[in-house]
C-alpha positions in Angstrom: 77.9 76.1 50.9 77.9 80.0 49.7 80.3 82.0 51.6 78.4 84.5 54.2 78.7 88.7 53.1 78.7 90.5 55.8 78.7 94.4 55.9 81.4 95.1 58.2 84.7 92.4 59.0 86.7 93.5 62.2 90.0 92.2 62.7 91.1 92.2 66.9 88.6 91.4 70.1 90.2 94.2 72.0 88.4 96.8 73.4 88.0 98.7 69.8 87.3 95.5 68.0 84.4 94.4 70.6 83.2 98.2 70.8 82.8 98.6 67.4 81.1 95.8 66.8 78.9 96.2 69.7 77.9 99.8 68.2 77.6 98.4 64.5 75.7 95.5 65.4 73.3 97.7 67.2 72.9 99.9 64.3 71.4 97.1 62.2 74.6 95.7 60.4 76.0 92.6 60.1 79.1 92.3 61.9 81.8 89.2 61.8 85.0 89.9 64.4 87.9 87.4 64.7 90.5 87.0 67.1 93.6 85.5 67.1 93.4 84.3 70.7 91.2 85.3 73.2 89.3 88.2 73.9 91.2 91.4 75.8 94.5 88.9 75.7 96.6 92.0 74.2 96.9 95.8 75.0 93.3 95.7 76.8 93.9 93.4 79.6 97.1 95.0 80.3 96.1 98.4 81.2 95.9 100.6 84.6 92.7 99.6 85.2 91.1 103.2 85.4 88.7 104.9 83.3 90.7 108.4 83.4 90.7 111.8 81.7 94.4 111.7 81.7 95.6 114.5 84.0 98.8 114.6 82.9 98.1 114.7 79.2 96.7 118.3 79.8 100.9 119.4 79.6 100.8 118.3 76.5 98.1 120.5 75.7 96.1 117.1 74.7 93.1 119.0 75.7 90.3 117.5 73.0 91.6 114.2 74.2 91.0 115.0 78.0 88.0 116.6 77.4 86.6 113.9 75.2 87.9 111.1 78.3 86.0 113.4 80.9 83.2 113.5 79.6 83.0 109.5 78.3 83.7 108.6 82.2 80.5 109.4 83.1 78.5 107.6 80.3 80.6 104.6 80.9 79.6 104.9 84.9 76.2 104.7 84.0 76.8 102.0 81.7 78.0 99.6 83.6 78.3 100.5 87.6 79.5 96.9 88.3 82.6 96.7 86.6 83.4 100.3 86.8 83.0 102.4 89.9 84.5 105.9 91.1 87.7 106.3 93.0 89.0 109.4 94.6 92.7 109.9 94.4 95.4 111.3 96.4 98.2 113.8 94.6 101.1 114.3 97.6 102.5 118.0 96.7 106.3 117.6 95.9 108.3 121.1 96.5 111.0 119.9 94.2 109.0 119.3 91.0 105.6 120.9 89.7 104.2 123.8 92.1 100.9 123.9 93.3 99.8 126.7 91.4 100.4 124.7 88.3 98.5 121.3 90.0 95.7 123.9 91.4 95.4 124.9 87.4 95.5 121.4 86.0 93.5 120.3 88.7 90.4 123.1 88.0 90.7 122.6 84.3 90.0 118.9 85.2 87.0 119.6 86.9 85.3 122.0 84.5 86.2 120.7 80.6 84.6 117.5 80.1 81.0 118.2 82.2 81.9 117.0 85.3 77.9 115.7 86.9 78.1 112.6 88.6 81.7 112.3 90.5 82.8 114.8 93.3 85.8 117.7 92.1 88.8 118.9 93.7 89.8 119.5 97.1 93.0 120.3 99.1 93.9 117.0 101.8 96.2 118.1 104.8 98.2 115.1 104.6 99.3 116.0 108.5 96.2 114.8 110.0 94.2 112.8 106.8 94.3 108.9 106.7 96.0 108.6 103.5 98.7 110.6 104.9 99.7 107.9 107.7 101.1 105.8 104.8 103.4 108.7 103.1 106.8 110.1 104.4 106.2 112.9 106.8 107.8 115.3 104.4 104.4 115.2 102.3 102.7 117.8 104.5 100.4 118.5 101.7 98.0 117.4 99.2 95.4 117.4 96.6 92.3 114.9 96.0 90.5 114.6 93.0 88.0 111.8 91.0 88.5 109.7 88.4 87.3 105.8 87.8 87.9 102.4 88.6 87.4 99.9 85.5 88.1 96.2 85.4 89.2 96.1 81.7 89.0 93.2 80.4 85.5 92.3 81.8 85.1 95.9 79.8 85.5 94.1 76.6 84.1 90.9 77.5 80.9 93.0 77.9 80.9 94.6 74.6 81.4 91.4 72.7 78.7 90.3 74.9 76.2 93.2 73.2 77.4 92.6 69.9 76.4 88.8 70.1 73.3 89.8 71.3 72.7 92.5 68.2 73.4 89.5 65.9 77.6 89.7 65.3 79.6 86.8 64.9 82.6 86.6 67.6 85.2 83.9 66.6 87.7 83.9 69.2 91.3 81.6 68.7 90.7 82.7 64.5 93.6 84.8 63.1 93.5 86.1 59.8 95.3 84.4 57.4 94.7 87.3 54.5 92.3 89.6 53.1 91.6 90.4 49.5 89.3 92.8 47.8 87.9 93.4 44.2 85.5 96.4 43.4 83.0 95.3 45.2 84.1 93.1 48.4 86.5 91.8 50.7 87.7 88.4 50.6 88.9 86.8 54.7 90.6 83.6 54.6 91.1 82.9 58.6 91.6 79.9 61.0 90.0 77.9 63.5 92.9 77.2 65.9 90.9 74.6 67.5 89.8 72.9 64.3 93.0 73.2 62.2 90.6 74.2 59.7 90.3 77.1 57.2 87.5 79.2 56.1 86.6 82.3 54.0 84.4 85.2 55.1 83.2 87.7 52.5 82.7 91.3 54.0 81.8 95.0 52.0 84.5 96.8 55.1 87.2 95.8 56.8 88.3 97.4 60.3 91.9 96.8 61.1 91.6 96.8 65.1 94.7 94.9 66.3 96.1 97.1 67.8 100.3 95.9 68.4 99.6 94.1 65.6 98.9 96.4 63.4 101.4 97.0 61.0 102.1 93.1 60.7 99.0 92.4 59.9 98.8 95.0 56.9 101.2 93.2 55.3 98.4 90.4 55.3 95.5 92.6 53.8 95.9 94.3 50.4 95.7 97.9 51.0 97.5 101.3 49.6 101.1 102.0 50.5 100.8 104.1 53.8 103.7 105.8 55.9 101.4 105.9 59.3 103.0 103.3 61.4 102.1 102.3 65.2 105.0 103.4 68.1 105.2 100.4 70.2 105.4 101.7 73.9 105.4 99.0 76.7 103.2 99.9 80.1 104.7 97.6 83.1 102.7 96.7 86.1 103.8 95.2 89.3 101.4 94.3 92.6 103.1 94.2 95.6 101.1 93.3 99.4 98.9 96.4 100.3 100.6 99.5 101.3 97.9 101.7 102.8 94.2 100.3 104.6 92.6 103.0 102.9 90.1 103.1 99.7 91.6 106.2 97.8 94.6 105.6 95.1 97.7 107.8 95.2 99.1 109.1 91.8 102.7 110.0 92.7 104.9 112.9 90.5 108.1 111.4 89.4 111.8 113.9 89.3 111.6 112.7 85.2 108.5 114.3 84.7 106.5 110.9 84.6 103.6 110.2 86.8 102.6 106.6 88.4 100.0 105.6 90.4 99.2 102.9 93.3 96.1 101.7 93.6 94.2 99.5 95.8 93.9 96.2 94.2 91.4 92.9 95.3 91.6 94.1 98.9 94.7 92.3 99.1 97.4 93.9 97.0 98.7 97.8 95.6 98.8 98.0 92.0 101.7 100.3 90.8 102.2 101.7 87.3 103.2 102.7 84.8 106.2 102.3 82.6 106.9 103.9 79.3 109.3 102.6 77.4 110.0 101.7 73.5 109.3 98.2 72.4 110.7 96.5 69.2 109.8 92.8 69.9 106.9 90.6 68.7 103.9 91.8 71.1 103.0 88.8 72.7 106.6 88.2 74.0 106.5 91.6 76.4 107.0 91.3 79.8 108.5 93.3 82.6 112.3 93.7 82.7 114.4 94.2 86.4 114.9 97.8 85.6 111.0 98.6 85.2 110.4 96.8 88.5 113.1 98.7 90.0 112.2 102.2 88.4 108.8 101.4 90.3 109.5 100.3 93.2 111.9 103.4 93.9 109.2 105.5 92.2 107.3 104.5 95.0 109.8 104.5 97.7 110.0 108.3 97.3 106.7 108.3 99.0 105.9 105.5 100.9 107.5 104.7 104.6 107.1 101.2 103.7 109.8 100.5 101.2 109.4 97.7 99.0 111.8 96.2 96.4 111.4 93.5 93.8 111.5 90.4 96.2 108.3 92.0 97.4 106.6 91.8 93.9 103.9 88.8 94.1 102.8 89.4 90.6 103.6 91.7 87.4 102.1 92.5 84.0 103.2 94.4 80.7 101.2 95.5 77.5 102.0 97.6 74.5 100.3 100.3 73.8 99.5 100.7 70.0 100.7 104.6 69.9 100.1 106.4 66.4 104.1 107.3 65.7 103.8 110.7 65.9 107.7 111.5 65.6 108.4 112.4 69.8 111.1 111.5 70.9 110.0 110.4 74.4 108.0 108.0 74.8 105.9 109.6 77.5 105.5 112.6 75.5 103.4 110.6 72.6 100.5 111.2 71.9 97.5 108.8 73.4 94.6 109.9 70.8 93.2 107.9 68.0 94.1 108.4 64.4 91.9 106.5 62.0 93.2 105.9 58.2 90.8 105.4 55.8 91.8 103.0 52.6 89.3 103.2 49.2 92.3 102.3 47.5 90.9 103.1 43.3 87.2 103.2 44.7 87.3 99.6 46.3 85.6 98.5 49.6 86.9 100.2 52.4 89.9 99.3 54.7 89.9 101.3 58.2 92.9 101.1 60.4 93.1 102.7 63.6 96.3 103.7 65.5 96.4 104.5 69.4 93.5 105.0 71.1 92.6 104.5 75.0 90.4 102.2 77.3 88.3 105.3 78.4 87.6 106.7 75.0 87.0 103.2 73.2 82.6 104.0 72.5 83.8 107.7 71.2 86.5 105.7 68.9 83.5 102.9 67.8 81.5 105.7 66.9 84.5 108.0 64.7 85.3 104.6 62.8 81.3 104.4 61.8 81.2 108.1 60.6 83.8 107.0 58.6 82.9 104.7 57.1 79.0 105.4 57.2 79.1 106.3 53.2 79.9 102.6 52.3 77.4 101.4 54.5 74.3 103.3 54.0 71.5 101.3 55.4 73.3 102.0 59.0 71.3 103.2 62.0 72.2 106.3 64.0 74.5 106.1 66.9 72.7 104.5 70.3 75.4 103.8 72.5 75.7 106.5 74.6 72.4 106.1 76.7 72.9 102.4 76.8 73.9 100.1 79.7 76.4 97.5 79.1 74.8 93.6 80.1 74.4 93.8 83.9 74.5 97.1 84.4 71.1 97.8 84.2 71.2 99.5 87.9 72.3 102.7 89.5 75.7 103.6 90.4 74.1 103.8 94.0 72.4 100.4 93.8 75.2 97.7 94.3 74.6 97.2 97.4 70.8 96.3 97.0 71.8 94.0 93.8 74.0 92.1 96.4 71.4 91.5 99.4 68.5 90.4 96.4 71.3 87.7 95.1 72.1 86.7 98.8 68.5 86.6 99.7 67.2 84.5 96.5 70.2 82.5 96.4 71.2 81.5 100.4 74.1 79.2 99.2 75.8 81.8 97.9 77.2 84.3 100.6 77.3 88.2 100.9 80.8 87.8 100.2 81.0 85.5 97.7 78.0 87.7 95.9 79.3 90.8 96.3 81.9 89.4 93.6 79.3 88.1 91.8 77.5 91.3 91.3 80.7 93.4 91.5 82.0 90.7 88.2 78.7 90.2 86.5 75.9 92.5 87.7 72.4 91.9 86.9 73.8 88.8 85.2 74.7 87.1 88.1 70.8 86.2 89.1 70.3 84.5 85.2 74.0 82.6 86.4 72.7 81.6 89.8 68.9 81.4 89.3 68.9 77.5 89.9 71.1 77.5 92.7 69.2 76.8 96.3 72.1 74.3 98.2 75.9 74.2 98.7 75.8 70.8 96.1 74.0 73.3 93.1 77.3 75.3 93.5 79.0 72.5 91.6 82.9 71.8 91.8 84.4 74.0 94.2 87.8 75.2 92.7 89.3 77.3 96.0 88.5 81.1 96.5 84.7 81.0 95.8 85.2 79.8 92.7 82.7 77.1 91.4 81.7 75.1 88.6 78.2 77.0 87.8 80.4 80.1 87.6 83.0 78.2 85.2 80.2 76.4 83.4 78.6 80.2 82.6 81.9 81.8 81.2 82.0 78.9 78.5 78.0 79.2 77.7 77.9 82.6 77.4 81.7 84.4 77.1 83.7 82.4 74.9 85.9 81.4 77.7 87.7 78.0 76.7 91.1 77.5 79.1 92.1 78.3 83.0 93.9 81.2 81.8 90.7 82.6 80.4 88.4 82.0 83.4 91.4 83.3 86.0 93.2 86.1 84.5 90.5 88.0 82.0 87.1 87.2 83.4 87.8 86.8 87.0 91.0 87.8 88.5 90.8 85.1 90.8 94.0 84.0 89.4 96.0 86.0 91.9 94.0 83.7 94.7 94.6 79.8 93.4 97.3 78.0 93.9 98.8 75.8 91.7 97.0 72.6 92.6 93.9 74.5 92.4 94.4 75.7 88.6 95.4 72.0 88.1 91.9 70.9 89.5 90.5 73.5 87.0 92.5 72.6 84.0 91.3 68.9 84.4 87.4 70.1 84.7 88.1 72.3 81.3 89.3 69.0 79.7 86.9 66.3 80.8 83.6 68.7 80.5 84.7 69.8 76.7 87.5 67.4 75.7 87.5 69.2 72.1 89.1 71.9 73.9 91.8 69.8 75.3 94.7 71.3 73.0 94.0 74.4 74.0 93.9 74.6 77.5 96.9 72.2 77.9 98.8 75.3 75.6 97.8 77.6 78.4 
């Protein structure tokens, strides 16, 4: 059988991987991605959860960066309204650290650099007589509110891939890259089917290197020129605790070290509160939180909040490295978060692209750089489309949830407005094709606890490469933070009995 050529090979399904091969897929190339596990299970499942312009990054003078972020908040808004949604947030003025002349500054710059259209700007919050003042210390007399958004990430990525498949690219999930060769003229992909246990080769005239923590490991896989830009390893911690205010606006809290975190209303039940910067040196998919970033956090937050909370109040935690390009800071928090992309001809051979850093917010932009660059070796490529286009099910308004939700209530009757306000909230427009059949409580299918049921399940291994519990709970749904163990068992044995050839894998999860 003769080995497939495609025009571009990516190597990573996080959000760079799936967004460039969304945007080269709809520019008319052919496009193969592998992953060595599943999709958004690194860096891009791990985030804040906020599509930002990164307020504090403007005292590091990181003002293309911001400005770039600004204005890509309001393409991805339009792009998909479902998964991402605005979300006003509340900055308590500290006397003993940054003065409000310098937040008033920030603050306005914020507003007016990146074409600010859709969301609301800045105003002042007297935190004496506002709601989101009844949670804080009654030292915090006052305040400023500004806008920013909401993103559930790794749906984010899900969605791209999604796109790409649709535009013709090939998504291999649970397929590292063994190695990559080139000649004058192409490059040569020996990877693995983890499921199989079997080995294939893929042919490929460029070669993105979009793994992100991975990054300098996996060089030593591909044969490339001798380079001396490495990645900087910095671990983001996460910790949800029960909620701390009844409120729908986040807080984003100045720290006396100059650091920032935020807490933010999470699944109605819970207050998300991070971030961490500190240096990692371990293999990437060992990271995890450590007691003194829980306890850094929970104090961070205890400067603010009258409810204090400590790490037996911690119901769930998360960590993920963030790829940094090592720019030679010394601080962690003081590196920079913008993309550097390295370009590798080697003695006019295919091209190898590598990208270091990068964020969630700015991932299209990034898609788009890496095709520029590489738009000389691949000359029959389309112009850039992206920008204008919505991501699958989010073919609506920003203002039209609400009406998606009563048409799936009202076509579908077993389903609840509860129940399809996640639906829509998850999936968008795509949760009418998932639920079009669906008239009684039995067309439901296996009910798994927490409005989760087997047409739901049966969807996310059709159509989003979603093959164990861990999968379906934690990167497409979130409803992991809901079932109980019993529950995930009842899951786990669905998963194996409806597609036994995936039993290994989901009993590894």
């Amino acid at each position: 059988m003769k080995t497939p050529v495609f025009d571009l090979a990516i190597i990573g399904g996080g959000i760079n991987g799936c967004g460039i091969a969304r945007d080269a897929a709809g520019r008319g190339l052919s496009v193969f991605l592998c992953e060595q596990n599943d999709l958004a299970s690194g860096t891009s499942s791990a985030s804040t959860k906020l599509i930002h312009g990164g307020l504090r990054y403007l005292e590091y003078y990181e003002f293309r960066l911001v400005r770039e972020s600004l204005r890509e908040r309001e393409v991805l808004l339009n792009a998909a309204p479902h998964i991402i949604w605005p979300l006003r947030f509340i900055l308590p003025h500290h006397k003993g650290l940054r003065p409000a002349w310098m937040i008033r500054l920030g603050l306005f710059l914020y507003d007016h650099i990146g074409g600010r259209k859709l969301l609301p700007g800045t105003s002042s919050v007297n935190l004496a007589t506002d709601e989101a003042g009844k949670s804080l210390k009654g030292n915090y007399k006052k305040g400023f509110e500004y806008s920013d958004c909401w993103v559930m990430d790794s749906r984010l990525v899900i969605l791209n891939a999604m796109d790409a498949a649709a535009n013709g690219a090939e998504i291999r999930v649970r397929t590292p890259l063994i190695s990559a060769e080139r000649t004058k003229e192409i490059w040569t992909l020996k990877i693995l089917d983890k499921n199989s246990g079997k080995e294939s080769t893929v042919k490929a005239r460029a070669l993105v290197n979009a793994s992100g923590p991975w990054l300098d490991t996996l060089l030593t896989h591909i044969s490339h020129t001798k380079t001396a830009e490495h990645i900087r390893m910095v671990k983001g911690s996460h910790i949800l605790v029960k909620k701390l205010f009844e409120h729908e606006r986040a807080y984003i809290f100045q720290n006396d070290d100059d650091r920032i975190i935020f807490a933010i209303p999470f699944q109605n039940r819970f207050t998300l509160i991070g971030t961490t910067d500190v240096d990692f040196h371990g293999k990437p998919d060992e990271v995890k939180i450590d007691s003194g970033e829980i306890s850094y956090l929970c104090e961070a937050a205890n400067e603010y909040f009258t409810t204090q909370i400590g790490p037996e109040n911690v119901v769930y935690s998360y960590s993920g490295i963030r790829p940094l390009f090592d720019d030679g800071k010394s601080d962690a928090k003081a590196a920079t978060r913008d993309y550097v992309l390295k370009r590798d001809t080697g003695d006019g051979e295919p091209p190898l692209l590598s990208i270091y850093g990068g964020k969630i917010t700015t991932y299209r932009k990034l898609a788009e750089s890496v095709l520029d660059k590489l738009s000389n070796f691949l000359p029959e490529m389309k112009a850039p489309w992206t920008e204008t286009a919505n991501l699958p099910g989010g073919d609506f308004s920003p203002d039209g949830f609400q009406d998606e939700v009563t048409k799936l209530n009202t076509n579908c009757p077993a389903i609840s407005k509860k129940h399809a306000t996640r639906l829509i909230r998850t999936y968008g427009t795509c949760a009418h094709e998932m639920s079009r059949d669906i008239q009684t409580q039995e067309q439901l299918g296996t009910h798994f606890g927490h409005q989760l049921y087997g047409f739901e399940v049966d969807y996310l291994l059709a159509r989003e490469w979603a093959q164990s519990a861990e999968d379906i709970l934690w990167r497409r749904t979130r409803m992991g933070l809901f079932l109980n163990a019993e529950e995930t068992g009842q899951l786990e044995d669905y998963l194996n009995k409806k597609f036994p050839e995936l039993q290994t894998t989901n009993k590894e999860k």
